[in-house]
C-alpha positions in Angstrom: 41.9 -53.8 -81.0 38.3 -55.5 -80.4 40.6 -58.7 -79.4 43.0 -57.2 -77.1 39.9 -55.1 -75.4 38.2 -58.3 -74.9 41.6 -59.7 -73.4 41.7 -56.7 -70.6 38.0 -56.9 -69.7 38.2 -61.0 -69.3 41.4 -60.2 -67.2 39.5 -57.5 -65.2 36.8 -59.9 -64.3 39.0 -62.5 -63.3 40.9 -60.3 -61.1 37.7 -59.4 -59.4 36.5 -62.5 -59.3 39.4 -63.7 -57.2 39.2 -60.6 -54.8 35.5 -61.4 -54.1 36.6 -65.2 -53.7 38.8 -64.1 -51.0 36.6 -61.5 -49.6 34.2 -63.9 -49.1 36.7 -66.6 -47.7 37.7 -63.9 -44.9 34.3 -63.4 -44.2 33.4 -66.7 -43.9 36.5 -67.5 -41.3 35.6 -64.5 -39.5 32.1 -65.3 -39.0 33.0 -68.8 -38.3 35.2 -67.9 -35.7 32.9 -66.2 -33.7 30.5 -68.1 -33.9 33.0 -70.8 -32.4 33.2 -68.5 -29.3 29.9 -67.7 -29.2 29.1 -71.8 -28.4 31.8 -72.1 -26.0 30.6 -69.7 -24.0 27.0 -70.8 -24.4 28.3 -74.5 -23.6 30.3 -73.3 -20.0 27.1 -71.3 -19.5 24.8 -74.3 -19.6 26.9 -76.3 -17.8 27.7 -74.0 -15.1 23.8 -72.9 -14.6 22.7 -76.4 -13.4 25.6 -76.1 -10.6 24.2 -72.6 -9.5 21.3 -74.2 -9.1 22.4 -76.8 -6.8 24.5 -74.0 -5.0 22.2 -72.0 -4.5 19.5 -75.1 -2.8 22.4 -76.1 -0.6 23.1 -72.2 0.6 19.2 -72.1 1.3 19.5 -75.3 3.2 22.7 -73.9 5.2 20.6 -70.7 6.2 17.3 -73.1 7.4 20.0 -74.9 9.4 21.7 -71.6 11.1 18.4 -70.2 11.7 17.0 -72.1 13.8 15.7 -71.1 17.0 16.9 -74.6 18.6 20.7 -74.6 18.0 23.0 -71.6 18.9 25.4 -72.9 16.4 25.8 -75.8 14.3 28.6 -78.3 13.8 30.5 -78.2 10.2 30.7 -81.6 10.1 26.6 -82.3 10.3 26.2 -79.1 7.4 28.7 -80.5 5.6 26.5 -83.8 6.0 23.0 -82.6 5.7 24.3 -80.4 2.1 26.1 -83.5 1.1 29.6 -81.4 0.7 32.9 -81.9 2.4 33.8 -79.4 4.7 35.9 -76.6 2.7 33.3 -76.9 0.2 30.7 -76.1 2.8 32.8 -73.4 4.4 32.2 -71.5 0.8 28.5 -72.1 1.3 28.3 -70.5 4.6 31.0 -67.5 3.9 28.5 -66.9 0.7 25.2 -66.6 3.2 26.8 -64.9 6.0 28.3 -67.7 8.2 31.2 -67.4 10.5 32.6 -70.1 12.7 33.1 -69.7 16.6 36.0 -67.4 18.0 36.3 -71.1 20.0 37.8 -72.5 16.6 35.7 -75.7 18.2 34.5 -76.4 14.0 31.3 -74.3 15.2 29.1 -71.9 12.7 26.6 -70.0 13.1 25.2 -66.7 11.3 26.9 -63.2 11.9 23.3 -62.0 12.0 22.6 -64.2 15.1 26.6 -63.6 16.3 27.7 -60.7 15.3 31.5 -60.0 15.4 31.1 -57.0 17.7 29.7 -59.6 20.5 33.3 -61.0 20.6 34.6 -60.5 23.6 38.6 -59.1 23.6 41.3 -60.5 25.6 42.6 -57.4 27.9 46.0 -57.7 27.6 
């Protein structure tokens, strides 16, 4: 009996052994896995933080622009220009800080602050 004992407790430990093999296999994948996400978002955050930054200067420089006492409004073309965008990308910049072009469709902005909407003044028809 001491032999076939022997024979069941070597089996038992093998068949743990594999289960703790694989536990630890699963784990590892797991773990693995998110810390594969984990990086990627880390990666687009980096990435993406240095263009904020740039955003952000160029929506500061927009607002200088708009606000000054000298100009009414301001042509897209010369703050597209002056930001060093082309002009859709500077028509986000200006929506973002408050911006609206003129009712004249004439490629004019200015701030709604400055022009607000209500000053528009309605065909009677």
């Amino acid at each position: 009996m001491m032999e076939q004992e022997i024979s069941q407790i070597a089996a038992k430990c093998v068949c743990d052994s594999k289960f703790w093999i694989g536990l630890i296999g699963v784990v590892g994948a797991i773990v693995g896995s998110i810390l594969t996400i984990l990086g990627n978002f880390a990666l687009e955050w980096f990435k993406s933080r240095s263009q904020k930054i740039i955003d952000k200067s160029r929506q500061k420089i927009l607002k200088e622009l708009l606000e000054d006492k000298a100009f009414e409004w301001r042509n897209i073309s010369t703050l597209a220009a002056v930001i060093g965008c082309d002009e859709d990308s500077t028509k986000h910049h200006l929506i973002a800080i408050e911006a609206r072009g003129s009712e004249r469709n004439d490629g004019m902005w200015g701030l709604i602050s400055r022009h607000p909407l209500k000053d528009i003044k309605r065909k009677e028809t």
